[in-house]
C-alpha positions, -999 to +999 in steps of 0.1 A: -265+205+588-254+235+606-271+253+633-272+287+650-251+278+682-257+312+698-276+343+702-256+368+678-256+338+650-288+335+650-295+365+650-274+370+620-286+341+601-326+352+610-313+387+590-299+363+564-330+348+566-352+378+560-339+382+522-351+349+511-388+339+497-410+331+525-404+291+532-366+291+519-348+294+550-348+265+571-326+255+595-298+267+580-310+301+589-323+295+619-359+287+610-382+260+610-372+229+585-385+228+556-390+199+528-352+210+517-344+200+555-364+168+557-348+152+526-312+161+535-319+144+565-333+115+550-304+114+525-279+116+555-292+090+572-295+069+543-259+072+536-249+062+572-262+025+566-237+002+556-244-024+528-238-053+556-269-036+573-293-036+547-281-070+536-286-084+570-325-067+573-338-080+537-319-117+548-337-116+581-372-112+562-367-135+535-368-109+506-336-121+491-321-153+486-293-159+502-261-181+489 
């Protein structure tokens, strides 16, 4: 996810920002997240969990046998 990392970005993605429907923009812009935001974070983080990891959770609490 990118973000503004100083004064005359932002201010260029806020003017970036301003053509968009109200709620668009997001962080990539500048602005507040939105729902867009929230899910690619989610998704992101999702994808940084390694199969061994969520094997390793359900084994712990007994959802799935384990051989």
């Amino acid at each position: 996810m990118h973000m503004a990392s100083t004064a005359p970005d932002f201010e260029e993605l806020q003017s970036l920002a301003g053509h968009l429907s109200a709620g668009c923009a997001g962080v990539k812009y500048g602005s507040l997240p939105h729902i867009g935001d929230a899910i690619q974070l989610i998704v992101e983080s999702w994808n940084s969990i390694s199969v061994a990891t969520i094997h390793a959770c359900w084994s712990y609490v007994d959802c799935i046998p384990v051989h």
